[in-house]
C-alpha positions in Angstrom: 7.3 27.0 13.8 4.0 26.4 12.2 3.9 22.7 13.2 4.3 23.9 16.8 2.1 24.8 19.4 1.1 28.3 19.7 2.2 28.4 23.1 5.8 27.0 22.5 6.2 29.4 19.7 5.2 32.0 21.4 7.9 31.3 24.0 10.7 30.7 21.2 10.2 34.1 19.5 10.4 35.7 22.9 13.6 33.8 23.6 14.9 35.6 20.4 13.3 38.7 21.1 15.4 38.9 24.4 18.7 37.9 23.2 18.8 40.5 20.0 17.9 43.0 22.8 20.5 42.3 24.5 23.0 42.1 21.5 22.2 45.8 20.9 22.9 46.5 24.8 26.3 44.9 25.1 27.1 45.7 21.0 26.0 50.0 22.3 28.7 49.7 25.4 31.4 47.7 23.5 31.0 49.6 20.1 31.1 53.3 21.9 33.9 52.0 23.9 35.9 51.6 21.7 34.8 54.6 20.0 34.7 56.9 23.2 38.8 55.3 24.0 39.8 56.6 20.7 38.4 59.9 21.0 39.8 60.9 24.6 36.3 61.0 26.3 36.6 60.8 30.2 35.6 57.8 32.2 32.7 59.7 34.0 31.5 61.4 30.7 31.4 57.7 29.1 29.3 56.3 32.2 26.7 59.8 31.7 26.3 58.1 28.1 26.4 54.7 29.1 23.9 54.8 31.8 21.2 57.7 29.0 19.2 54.3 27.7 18.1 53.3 31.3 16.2 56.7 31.7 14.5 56.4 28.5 14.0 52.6 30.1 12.5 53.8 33.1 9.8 56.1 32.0 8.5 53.7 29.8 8.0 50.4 31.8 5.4 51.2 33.4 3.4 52.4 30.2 4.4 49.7 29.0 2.5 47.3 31.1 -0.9 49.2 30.5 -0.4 49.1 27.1 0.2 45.9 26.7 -2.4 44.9 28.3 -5.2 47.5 27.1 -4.1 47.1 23.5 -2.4 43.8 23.6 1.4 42.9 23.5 1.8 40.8 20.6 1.3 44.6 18.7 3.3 46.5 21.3 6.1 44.6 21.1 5.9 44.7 17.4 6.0 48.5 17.4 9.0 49.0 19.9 10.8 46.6 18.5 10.5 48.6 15.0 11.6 51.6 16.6 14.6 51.2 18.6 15.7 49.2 15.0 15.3 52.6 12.9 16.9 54.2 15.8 20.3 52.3 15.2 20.0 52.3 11.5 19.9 55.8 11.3 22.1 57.4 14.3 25.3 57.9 13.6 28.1 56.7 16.7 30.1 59.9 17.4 31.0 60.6 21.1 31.8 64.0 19.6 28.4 64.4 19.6 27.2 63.7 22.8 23.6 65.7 22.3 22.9 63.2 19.3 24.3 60.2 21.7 22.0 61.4 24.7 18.6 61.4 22.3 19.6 58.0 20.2 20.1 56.3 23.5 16.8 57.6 25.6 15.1 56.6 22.3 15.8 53.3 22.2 15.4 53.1 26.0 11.9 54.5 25.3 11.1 51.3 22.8 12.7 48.7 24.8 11.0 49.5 27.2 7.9 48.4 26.4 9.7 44.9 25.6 9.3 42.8 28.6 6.0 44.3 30.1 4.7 42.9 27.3 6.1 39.5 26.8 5.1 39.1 30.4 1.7 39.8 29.2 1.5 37.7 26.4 3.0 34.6 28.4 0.9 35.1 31.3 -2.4 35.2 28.2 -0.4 32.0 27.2 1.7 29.7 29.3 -0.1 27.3 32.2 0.8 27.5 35.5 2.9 24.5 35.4 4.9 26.0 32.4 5.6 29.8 34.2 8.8 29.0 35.5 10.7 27.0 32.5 9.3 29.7 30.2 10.1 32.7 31.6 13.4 31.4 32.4 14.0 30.3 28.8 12.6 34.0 27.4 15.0 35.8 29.9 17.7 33.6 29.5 17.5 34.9 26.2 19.1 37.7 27.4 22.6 36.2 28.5 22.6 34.1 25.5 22.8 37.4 23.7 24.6 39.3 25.9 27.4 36.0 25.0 26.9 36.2 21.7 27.2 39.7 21.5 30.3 39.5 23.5 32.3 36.9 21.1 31.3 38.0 17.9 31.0 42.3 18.2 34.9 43.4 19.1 35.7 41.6 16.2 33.4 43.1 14.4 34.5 46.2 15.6 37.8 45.8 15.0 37.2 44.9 11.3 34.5 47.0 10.6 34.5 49.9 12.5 32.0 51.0 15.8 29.4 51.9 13.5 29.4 48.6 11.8 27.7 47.0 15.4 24.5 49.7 14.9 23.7 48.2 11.4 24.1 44.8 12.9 22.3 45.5 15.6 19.0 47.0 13.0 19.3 44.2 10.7 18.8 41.8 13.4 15.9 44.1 14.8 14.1 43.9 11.4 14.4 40.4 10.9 12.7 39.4 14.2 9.9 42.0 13.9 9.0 40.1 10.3 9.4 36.6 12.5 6.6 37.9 15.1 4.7 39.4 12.3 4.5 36.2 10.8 4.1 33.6 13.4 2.8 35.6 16.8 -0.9 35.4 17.4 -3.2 37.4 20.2 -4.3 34.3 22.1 -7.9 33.0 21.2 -10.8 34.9 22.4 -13.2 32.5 24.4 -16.8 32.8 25.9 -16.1 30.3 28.0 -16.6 31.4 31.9 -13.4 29.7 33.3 -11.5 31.1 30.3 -12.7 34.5 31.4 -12.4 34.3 35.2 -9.0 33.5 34.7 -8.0 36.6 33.6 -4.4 36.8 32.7 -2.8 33.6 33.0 -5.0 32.5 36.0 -4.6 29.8 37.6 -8.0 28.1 37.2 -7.4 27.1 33.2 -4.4 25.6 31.9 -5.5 27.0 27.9 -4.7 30.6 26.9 -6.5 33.1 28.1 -8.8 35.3 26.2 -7.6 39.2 25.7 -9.3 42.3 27.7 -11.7 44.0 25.6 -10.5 47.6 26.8 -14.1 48.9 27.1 -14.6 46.6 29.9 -11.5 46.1 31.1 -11.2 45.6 34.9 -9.9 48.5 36.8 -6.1 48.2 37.7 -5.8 48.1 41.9 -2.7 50.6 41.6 -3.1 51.4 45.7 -2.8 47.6 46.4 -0.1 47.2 44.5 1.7 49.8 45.3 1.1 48.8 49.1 1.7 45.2 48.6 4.7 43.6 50.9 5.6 40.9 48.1 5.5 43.0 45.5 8.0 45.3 46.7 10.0 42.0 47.9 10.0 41.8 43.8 11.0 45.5 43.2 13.9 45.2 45.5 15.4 42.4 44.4 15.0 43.1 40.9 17.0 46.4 41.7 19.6 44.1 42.8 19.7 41.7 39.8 20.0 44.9 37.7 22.7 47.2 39.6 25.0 44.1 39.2 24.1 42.9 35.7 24.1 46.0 34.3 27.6 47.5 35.8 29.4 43.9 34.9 27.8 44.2 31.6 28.7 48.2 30.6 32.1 48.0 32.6 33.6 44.6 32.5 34.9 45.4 29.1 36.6 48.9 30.7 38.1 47.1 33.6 39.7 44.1 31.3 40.8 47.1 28.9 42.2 49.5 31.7 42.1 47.6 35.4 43.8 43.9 33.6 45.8 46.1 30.4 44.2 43.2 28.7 42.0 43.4 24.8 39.0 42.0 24.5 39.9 41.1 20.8 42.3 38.7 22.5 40.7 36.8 24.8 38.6 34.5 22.4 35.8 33.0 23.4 36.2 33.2 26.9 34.7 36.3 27.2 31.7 35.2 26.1 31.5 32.9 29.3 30.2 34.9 32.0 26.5 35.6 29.8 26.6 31.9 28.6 26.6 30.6 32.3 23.6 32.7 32.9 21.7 31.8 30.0 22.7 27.5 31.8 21.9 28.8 34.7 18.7 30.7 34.2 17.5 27.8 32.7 18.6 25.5 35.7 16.7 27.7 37.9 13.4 27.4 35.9 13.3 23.8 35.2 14.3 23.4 39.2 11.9 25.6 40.3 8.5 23.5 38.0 9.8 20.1 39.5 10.1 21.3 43.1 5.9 22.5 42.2 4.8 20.0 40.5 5.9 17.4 42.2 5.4 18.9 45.6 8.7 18.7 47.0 8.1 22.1 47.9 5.6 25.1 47.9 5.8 27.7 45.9 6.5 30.1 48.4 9.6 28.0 49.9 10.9 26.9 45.7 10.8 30.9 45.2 12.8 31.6 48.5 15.2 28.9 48.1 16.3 29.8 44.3 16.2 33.3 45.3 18.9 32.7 48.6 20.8 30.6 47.0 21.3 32.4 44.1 22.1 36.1 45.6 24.1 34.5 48.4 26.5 33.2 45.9 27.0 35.9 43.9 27.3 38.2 46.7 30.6 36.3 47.7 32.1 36.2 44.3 31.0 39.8 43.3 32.9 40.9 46.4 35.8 38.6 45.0 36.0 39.9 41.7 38.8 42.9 42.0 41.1 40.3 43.9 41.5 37.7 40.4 44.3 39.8 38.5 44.3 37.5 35.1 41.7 37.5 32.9 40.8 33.8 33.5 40.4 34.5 37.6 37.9 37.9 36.0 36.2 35.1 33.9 35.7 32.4 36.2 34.4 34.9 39.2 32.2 37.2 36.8 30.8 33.5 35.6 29.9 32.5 39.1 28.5 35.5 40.1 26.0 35.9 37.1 25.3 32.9 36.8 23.5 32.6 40.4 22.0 35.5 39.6 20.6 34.2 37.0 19.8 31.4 39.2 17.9 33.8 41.6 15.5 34.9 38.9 13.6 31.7 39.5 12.7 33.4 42.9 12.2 36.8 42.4 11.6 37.3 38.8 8.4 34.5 38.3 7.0 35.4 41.7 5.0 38.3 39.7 2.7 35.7 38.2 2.4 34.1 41.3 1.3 37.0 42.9 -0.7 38.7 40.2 -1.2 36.8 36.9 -3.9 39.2 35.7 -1.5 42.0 36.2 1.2 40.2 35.2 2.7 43.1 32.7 1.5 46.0 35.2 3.4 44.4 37.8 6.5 43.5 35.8 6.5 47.2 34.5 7.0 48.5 38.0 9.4 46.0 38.9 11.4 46.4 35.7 11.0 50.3 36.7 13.3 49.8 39.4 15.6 47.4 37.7 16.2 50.3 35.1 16.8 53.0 38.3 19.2 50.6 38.8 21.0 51.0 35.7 20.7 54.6 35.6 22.4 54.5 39.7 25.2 51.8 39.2 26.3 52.4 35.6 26.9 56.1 36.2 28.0 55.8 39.8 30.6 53.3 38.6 32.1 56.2 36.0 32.5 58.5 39.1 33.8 56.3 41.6 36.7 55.4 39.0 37.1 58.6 38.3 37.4 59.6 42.3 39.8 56.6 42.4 41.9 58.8 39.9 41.6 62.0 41.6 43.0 60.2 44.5 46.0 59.2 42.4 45.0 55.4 42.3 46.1 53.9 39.0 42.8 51.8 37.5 45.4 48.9 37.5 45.0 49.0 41.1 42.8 46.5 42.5 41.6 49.4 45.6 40.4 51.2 42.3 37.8 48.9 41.9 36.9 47.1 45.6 34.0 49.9 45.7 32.6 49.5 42.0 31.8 45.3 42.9 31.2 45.5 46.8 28.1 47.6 46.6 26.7 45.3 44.0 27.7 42.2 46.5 26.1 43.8 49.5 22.9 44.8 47.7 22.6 41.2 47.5 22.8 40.0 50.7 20.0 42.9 51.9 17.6 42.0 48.9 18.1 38.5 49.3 17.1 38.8 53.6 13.7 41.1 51.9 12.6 38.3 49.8 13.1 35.9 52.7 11.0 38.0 54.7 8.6 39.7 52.5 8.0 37.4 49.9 4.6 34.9 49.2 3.8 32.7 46.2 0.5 32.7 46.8 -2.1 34.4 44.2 -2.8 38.1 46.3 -5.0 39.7 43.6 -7.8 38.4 42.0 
């Protein structure tokens, strides 16, 4: 990494930051699974602890953000990184305990979520507009290429080792890319030079990094116009959406092969791993698609953003509303594939259009965005435990397709209503200075 450019390094440790996030996500719902089966533990109480991280998530987005950018985010993202690590090498798995579960999980919610605020503030400090959307689609793609990963390789591990094997995984992974970052992650350089600093935060006037905010004169952050600001909220809703249907395919797919298909994870291979892999292709699709529409002027940015976006949620509206119709695991595979891996798609929209909109805000912004991506969670993960459980009380057997129409319709029609908000709503024109 030392032969690289800073900037491409940068990237490539975010990349890996994302996906061992997202290995201690799907490792926390596949290890307590298992764990939470084999101690009796009721579909709704497993959805209360399934869905505790996204609280801890939520409250700490938007501090996030500011911090990240008053202090800087190359040391914030040391620091949480650090601590949701400790956090899994020192709790114990027990859903006997559920107290100790509740605090371990809004703990590590707390850390991680000061994660992507601040990558988006360092690669906004680092990455030229040209670069945004290939970038940010490779750092986030991250995220599905560990999600994959932890999806192949963590039932087994389960299965050999035990649940609590996955948390001291999970830590050791956490403390080898905090010694990575520490080693090779660098503020960007501070520059007196006047384009450097009108650019702010990745502005558009200056292809090189930007310099960092001294926080004595740091400008003052327009909260009112953000808060008031059409486009933004175009990217708050449909970030919602993205994360309602990620994160209920990523903490129940495993229940609904288990119960809803009687099938084991354990022997289903590596096609499991599929669904998370075609987002991390598609993601990356999306991003590269999105720079050569820009840059070569096939489209504006406005129209490149809208099109991904449609495309993207259209799709995987149809196929999540598909899902609980396939009855083998193959048909679950194949539909769960195509409908994340539009989603994916749709990030290329929705989930750059922050640094279009407000590059000097870029973490600020993604923090309230990311906000409502985590209300998400907290909604659809736990709703998902008490419709099944309502499905039950109704006598419906979880084998039963009607148990489960509910649990993937709501995600499919969120879709089609966030995806007609960003049609209308949406700009890729820089609205902040």
């Amino acid at each position: 990494m030392a032969y690289l450019p800073k900037r491409y390094t940068i990237v490539i440790l975010t990349f890996i930051c994302t996906c061992v996030c997202y290995i201690e996500r799907v490792g926390f719902s596949i290890a307590y699974t298992a764990a939470a089966d084999a101690a009796g533990v009721t579909q709704s109480s497993k959805g209360i602890i399934l869905s505790t991280f996204y609280y801890g998530y939520a409250c700490s987005q938007v501090p996030g953000g500011w911090a990240a950018q008053r202090i800087g985010g190359r040391r914030v993202l040391l620091l949480s990184f650090i601590l949701w690590s400790l956090t899994c090498a020192f709790v114990p798995l027990d859903p006997n305990r559920p107290t100790l579960m509740v605090l371990a999980r809004l703990l590590v919610g707390v850390a991680q979520g000061f994660i992507f605020p601040s990558i988006h503030t360092v690669l906004a400090q680092w990455v030229p507009p040209h670069e945004r959307s290939r970038s940010v689609s490779l750092t986030t793609s991250g995220m599905y290429f560990g999600a994959a990963l932890g999806t192949l390789v963590l039932p087994t591990i389960v299965k050999l080792r035990g649940p609590q094997s996955v948390f001291v995984s999970e830590a050791a992974l956490g403390g080898m890319w905090s010694l990575l970052w520490f080693a090779y992650a660098a503020d960007p350089p501070r520059s007196d030079h006047p384009k450097a600093a009108a650019a702010g935060f990745g502005g558009e006037s200056s292809s090189l990094p930007t310099k960092l905010v001294d926080p004595s004169r740091a400008p003052r952050i327009p909260w009112k116009k953000i808060m008031l600001s059409l486009p933004i909220w175009a990217i708050v809703v449909n970030n919602f959406t993205f994360h309602y249907a990620l994160y209920v395919l990523m903490n129940w797919l495993p229940t609904y092969f288990e119960l809803g298909l009687q099938h084991s994870l354990q022997e289903m291979g590596s096609s499991k791993m599929l669904p998370y892999l075609n987002m991390f292709l598609f993601s990356n699709i999306g991003g590269v698609a999105a720079d050569k529409l820009i840059t070569s002027r096939a489209l504006s940015v406005t129209a490149t953003r809208k099109v991904l976006n449609t495309v993207g949620f259209a799709v995987a509206s149809a196929a999540l509303v598909a899902l609980p119709l396939f009855r083998t695991p193959d048909g679950v595979v194949f539909c769960s594939s195509v409908a994340l891996g539009f989603l994916a798609l749709g990030r290329a929209g929705f989930a750059v259009n922050h640094m279009d909109v407000a590059p000097r805000y870029a973490g600020i912004v993604m923090g309230i965005s990311n906000t409502a991506g985590t209300l998400a969670g907290i909604v659809g993960v736990d709703l998902t435990g008490r419709l099944l459980e309502a499905a039950k009380a109704a006598d419906l057997d979880l084998t039963a397709p009607e148990s489960w129409r509910a649990v993937f319709a709501i995600p499919g029609l969120l879709c089609v209503f966030s995806s007609l908000v960003f049609l209308l709503l949406s700009t890729g024109e820089r609205i902040f200075d």
